[in-house]
C-alpha positions in Angstrom: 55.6 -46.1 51.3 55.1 -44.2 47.9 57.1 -41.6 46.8 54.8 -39.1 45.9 56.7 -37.3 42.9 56.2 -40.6 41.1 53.2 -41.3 42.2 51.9 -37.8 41.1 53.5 -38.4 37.8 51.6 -41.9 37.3 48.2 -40.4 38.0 49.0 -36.9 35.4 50.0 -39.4 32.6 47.2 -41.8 33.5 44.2 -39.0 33.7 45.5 -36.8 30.3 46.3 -39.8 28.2 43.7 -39.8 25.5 40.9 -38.1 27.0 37.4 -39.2 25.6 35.4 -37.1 23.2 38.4 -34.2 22.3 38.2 -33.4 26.5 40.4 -30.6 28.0 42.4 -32.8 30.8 44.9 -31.2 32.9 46.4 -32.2 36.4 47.8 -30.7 38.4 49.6 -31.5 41.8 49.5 -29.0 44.8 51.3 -31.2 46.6 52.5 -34.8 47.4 53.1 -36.8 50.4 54.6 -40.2 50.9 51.8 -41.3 53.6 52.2 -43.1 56.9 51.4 -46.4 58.2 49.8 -47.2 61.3 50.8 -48.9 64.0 48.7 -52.4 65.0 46.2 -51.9 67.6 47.0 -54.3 70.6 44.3 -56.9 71.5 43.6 -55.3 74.3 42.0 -52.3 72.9 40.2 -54.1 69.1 38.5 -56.4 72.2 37.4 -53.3 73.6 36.2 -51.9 70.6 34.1 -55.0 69.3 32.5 -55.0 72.6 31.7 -51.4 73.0 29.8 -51.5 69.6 28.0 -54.6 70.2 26.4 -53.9 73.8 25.6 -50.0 72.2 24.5 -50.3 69.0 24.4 -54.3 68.7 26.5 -55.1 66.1 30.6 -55.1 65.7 32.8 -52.3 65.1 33.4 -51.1 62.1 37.0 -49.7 60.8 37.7 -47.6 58.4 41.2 -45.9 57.1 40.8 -42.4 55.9 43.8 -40.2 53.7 44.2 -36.5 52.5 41.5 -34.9 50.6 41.2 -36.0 46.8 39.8 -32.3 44.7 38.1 -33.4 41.6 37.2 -30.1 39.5 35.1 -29.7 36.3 34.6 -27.0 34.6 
């Protein structure tokens, strides 16, 4: 896991270190959170999956991991 205080710290320094062009960057964290990390899917149910996909749409599943939002202002 990360710890998000240093984390959050990393990204501030990296984003307002020498902004391009005499820019305005600040960051600002709401929050942070460490994350989580799931749990392998048993054979059983990827194999179920796969072959859902393929007699529906005919092609193989497709995963995807999503996180927490990511806000990107500009003003």
């Amino acid at each position: 896991m990360v710890d998000a205080e240093v984390a959050s710290q990393a990204l501030k320094s990296a984003l307002e270190h020498d902004p391009p062009s005499g820019a305005d960057v600040r960051f600002v964290a709401e929050k942070g959170a460490a994350g989580w990390n799931a749990h392998l899917w048993g054979p059983w149910l990827e194999e179920a999956c796969e072959s859902a996909s393929n007699t529906h749409f005919g092609k193989g599943a497709v995963w995807m991991g999503e996180g927490e939002r990511f806000h990107l202002w500009a003003c």
